[in-house]
DRENPA-3360 file (N, C-alpha, C; in nm, 2 decimals, always signed):
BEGIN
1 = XXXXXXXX = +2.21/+2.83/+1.80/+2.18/+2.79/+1.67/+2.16/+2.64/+1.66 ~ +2.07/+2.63/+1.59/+2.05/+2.42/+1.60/+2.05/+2.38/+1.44 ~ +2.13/+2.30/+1.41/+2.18/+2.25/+1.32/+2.08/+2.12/+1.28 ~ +2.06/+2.11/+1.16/+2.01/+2.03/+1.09/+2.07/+1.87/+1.03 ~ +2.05/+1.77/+1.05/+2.13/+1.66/+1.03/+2.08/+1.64/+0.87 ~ +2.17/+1.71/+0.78/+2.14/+1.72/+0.63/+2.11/+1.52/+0.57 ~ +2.21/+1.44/+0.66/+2.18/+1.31/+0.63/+2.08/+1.21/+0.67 ~ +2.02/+1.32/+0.76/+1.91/+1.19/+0.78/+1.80/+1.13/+0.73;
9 = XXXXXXXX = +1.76/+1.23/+0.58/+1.67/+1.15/+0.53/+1.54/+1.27/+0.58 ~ +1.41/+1.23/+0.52/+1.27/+1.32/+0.54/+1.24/+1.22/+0.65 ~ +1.13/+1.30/+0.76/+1.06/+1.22/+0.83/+0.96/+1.10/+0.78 ~ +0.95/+1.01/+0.86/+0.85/+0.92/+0.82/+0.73/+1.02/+0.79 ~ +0.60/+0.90/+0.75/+0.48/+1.00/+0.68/+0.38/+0.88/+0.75 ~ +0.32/+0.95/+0.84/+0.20/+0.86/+0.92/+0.11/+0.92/+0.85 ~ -0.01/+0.86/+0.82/-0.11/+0.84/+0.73/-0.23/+0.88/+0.83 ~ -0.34/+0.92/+0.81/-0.46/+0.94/+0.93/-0.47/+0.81/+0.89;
17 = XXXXXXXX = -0.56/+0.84/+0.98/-0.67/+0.66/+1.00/-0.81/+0.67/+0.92 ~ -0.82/+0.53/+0.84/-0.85/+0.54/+0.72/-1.01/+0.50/+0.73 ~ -1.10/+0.62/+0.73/-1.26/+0.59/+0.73/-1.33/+0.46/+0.72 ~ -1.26/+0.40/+0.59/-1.31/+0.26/+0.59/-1.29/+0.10/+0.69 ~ -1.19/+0.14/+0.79/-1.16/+0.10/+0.86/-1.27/-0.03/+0.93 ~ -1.33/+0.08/+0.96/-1.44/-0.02/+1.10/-1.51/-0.06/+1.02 ~ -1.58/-0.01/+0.92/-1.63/-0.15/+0.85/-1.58/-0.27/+0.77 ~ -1.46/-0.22/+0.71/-1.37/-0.38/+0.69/-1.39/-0.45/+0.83;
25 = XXXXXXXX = -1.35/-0.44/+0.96/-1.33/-0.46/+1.05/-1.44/-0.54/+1.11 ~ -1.54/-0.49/+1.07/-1.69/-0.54/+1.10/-1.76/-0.66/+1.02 ~ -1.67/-0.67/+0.90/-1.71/-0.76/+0.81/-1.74/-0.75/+0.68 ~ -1.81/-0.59/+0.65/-1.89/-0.49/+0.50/-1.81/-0.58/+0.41 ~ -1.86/-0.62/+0.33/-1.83/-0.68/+0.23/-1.73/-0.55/+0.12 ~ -1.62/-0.57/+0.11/-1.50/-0.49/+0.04/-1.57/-0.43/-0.10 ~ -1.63/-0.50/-0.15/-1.69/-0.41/-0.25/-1.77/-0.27/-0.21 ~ -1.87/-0.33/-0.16/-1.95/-0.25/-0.10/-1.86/-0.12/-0.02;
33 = XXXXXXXX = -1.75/-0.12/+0.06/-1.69/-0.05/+0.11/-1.58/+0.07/+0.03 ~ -1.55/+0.02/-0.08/-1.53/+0.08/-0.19/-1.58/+0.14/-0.26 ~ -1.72/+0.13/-0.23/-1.84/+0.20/-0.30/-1.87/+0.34/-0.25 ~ -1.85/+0.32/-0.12/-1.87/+0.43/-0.01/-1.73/+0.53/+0.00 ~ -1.60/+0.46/+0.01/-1.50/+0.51/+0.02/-1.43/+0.48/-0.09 ~ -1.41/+0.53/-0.24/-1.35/+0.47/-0.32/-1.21/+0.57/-0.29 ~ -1.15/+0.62/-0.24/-1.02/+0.69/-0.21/-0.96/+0.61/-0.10 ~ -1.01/+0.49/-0.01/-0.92/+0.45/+0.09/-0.88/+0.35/+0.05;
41 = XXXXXXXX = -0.75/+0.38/+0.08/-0.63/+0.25/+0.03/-0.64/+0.10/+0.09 ~ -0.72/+0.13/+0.20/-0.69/+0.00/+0.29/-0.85/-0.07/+0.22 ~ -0.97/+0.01/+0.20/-1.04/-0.11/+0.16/-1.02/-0.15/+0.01 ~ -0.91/-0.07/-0.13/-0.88/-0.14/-0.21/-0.78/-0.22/-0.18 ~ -0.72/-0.21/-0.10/-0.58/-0.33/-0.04/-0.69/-0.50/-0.01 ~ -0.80/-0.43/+0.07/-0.88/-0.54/+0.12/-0.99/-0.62/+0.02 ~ -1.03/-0.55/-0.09/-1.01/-0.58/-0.24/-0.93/-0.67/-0.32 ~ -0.81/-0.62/-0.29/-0.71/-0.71/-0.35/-0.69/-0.85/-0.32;
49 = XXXXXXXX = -0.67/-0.85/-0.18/-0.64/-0.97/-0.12/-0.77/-1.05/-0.05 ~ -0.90/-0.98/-0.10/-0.99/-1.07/-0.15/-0.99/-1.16/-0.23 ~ -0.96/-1.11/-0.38/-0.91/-1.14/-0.49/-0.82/-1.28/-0.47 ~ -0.74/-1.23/-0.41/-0.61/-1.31/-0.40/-0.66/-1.47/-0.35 ~ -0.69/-1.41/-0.20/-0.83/-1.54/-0.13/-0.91/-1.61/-0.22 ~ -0.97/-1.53/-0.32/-1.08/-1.60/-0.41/-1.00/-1.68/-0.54 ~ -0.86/-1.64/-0.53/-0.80/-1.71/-0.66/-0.83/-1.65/-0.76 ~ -0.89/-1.53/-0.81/-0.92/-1.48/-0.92/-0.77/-1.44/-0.98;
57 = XXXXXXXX = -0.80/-1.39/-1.10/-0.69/-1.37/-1.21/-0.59/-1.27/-1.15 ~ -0.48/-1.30/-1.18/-0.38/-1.17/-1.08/-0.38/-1.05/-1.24 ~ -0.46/-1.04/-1.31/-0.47/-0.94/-1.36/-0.59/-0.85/-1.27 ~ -0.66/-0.91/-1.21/-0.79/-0.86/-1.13/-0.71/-0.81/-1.00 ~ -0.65/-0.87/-0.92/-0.54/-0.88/-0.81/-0.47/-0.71/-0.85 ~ -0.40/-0.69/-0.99/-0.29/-0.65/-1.03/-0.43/-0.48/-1.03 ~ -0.51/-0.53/-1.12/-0.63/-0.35/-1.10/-0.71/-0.29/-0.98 ~ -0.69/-0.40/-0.92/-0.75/-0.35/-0.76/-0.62/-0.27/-0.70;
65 = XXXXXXXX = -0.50/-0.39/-0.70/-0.40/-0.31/-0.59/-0.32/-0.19/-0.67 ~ -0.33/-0.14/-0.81/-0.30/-0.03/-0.91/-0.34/+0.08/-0.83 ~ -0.52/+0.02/-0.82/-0.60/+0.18/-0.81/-0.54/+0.19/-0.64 ~ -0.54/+0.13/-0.55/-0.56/+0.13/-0.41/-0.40/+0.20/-0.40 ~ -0.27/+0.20/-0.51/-0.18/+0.26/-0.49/-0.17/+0.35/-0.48 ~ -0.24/+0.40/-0.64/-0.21/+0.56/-0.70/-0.37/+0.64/-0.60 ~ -0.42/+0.60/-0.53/-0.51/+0.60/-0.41/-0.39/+0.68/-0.30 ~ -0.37/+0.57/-0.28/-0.25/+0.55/-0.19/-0.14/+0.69/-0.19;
73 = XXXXXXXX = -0.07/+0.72/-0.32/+0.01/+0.82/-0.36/-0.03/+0.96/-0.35 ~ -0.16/+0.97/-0.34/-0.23/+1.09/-0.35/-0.21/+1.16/-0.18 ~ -0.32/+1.06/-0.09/-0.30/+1.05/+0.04/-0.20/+1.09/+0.08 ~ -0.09/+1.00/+0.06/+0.06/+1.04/+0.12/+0.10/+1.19/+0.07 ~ +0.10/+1.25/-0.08/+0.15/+1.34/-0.12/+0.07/+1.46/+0.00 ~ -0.08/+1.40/+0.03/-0.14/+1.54/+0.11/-0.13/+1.52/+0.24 ~ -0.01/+1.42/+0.29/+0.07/+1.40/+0.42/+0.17/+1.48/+0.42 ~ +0.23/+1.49/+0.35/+0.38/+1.56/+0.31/+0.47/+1.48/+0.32;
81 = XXXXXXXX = +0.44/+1.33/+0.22/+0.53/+1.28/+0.18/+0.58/+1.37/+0.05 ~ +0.71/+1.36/+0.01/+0.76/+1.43/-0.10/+0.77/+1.31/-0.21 ~ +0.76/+1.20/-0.21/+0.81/+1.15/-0.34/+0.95/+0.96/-0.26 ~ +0.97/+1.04/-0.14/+1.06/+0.95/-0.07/+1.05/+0.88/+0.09 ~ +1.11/+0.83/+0.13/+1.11/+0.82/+0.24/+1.00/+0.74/+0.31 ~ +1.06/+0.70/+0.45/+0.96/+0.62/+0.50/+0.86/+0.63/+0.55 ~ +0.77/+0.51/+0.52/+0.62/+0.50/+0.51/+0.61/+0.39/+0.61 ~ +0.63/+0.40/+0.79/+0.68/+0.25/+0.87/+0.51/+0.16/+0.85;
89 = XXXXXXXX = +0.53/+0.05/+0.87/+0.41/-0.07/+0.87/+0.37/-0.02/+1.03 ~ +0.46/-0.02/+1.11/+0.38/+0.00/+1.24/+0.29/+0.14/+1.27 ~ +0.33/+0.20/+1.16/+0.16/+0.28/+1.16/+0.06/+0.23/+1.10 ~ -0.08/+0.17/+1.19/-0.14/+0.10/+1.11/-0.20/+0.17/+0.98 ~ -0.26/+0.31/+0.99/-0.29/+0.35/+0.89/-0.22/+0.32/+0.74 ~ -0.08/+0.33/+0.76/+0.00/+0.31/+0.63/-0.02/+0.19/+0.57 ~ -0.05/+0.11/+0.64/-0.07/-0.05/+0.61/-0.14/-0.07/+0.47 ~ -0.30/-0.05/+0.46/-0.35/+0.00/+0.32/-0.24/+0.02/+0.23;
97 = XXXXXXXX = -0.16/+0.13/+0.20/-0.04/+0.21/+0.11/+0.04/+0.06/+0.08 ~ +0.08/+0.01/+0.16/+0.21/-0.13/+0.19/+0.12/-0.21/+0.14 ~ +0.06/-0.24/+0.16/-0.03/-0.39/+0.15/-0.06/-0.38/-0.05 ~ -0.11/-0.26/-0.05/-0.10/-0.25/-0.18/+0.01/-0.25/-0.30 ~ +0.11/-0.17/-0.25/+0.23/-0.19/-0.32/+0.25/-0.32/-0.32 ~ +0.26/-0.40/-0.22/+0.30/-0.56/-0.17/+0.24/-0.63/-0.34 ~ +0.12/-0.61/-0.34/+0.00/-0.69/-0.37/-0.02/-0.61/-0.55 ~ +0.08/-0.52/-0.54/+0.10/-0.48/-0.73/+0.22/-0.54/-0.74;
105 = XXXXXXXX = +0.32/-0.52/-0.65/+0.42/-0.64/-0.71/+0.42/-0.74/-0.71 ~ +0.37/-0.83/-0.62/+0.29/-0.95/-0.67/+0.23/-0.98/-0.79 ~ +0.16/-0.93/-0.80/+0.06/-0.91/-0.97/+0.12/-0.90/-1.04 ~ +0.22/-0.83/-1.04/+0.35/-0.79/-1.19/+0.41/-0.89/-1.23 ~ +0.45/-0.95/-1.12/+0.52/-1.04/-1.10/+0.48/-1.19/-1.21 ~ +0.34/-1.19/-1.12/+0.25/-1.35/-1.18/+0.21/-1.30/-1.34 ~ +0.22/-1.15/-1.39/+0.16/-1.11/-1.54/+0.27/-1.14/-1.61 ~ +0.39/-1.14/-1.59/+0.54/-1.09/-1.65/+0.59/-1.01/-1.63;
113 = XXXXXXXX = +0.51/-0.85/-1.56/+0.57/-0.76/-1.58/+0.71/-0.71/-1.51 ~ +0.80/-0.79/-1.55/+0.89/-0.77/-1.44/+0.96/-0.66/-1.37 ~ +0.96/-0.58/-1.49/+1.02/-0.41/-1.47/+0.96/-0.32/-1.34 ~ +0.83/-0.38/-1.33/+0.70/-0.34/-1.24/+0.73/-0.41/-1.10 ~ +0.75/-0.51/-1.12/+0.79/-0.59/-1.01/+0.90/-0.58/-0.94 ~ +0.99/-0.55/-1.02/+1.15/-0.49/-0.98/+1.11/-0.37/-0.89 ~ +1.01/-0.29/-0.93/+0.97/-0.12/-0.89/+0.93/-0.12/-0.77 ~ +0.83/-0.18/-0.79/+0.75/-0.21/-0.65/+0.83/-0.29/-0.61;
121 = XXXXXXXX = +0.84/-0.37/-0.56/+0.92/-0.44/-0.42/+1.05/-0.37/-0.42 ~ +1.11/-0.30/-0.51/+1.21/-0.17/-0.42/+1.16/-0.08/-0.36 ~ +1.04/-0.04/-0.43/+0.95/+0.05/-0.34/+0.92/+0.06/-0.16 ~ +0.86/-0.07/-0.19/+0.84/-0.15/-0.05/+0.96/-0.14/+0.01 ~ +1.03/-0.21/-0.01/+1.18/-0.21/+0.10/+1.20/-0.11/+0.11 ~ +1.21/+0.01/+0.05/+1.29/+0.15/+0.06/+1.18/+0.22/+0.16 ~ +1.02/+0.17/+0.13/+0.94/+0.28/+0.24/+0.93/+0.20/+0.37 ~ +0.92/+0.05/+0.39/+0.93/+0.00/+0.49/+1.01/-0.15/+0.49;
129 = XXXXXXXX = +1.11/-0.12/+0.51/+1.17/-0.31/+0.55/+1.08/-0.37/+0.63 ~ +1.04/-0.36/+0.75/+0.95/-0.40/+0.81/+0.82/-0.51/+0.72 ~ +0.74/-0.36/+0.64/+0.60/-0.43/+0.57/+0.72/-0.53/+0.46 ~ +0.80/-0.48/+0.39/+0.84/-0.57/+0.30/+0.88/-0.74/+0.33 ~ +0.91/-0.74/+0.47/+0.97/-0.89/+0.53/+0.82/-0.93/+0.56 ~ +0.73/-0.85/+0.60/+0.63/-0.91/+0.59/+0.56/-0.94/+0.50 ~ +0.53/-0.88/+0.40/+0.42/-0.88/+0.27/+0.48/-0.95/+0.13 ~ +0.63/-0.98/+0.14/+0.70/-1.02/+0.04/+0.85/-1.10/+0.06;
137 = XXX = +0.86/-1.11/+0.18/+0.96/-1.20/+0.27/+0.97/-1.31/+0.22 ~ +0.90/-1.37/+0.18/+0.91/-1.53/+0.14/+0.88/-1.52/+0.00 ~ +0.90/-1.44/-0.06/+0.90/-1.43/-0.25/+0.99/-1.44/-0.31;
% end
């Protein structure tokens, strides 16, 4: 009989590898790649922190990395994430998912929304300590 470690928590949730990939990679201009893939998290992540690069308003920052979330949430849920559990940065695929969470609580953050910002960056730590020390470690 093999027993179940009822405390260990759900397995991590590795993400496939995200179509949009090789052309961020290549250079495609983020809009444009969004145009083609408007469901992959990593080219609205790459969106975002366009945005971020270009200085634009972190309300613009804050609608990019929104949609690249709830993007994001969808994916995971048709991974068999449940709602919990970790999402590691060292799968690159998940990166997109993190990067965006990172980059909505950021934006909450710079709007006022603090409630949002509290959310997200518990989010983040709770799916990856890792992406969090990276993407919000110094905030």
């Amino acid at each position: 009989m093999s027993h179940v470690d009822l405390m260990a928590g759900p397995p991590p949730t590795h993400l496939p590898a995200d179509p949009a990939s090789a052309e961020l990679t290549d250079g495609v201009d983020p809009v444009d790649v969004v145009r083609r893939h408007p469901d992959s998290p990593l080219a609205w992540a790459t969106l975002a922190v366009t945005a971020v690069d270009d200085g634009l308003d972190p309300v613009t920052v804050y609608a990019y990395s929104r949609v690249g979330y709830h993007r994001s949430l969808d994916l995971l849920r048709r991974n068999g994430w449940k709602g919990h559990g970790p999402v590691p940065w060292e799968h690159e695929p998940n990166r997109g998912f993190l990067t965006c969470l990172a980059l909505l609580a950021q934006a909450a953050k710079a709007i006022g929304e603090t409630a949002e910002w509290e959310r997200c960056s518990e989010f983040l730590r709770d799916s990856s300590p890792t992406a969090y020390d990276e993407l919000l470690g110094s905030v």
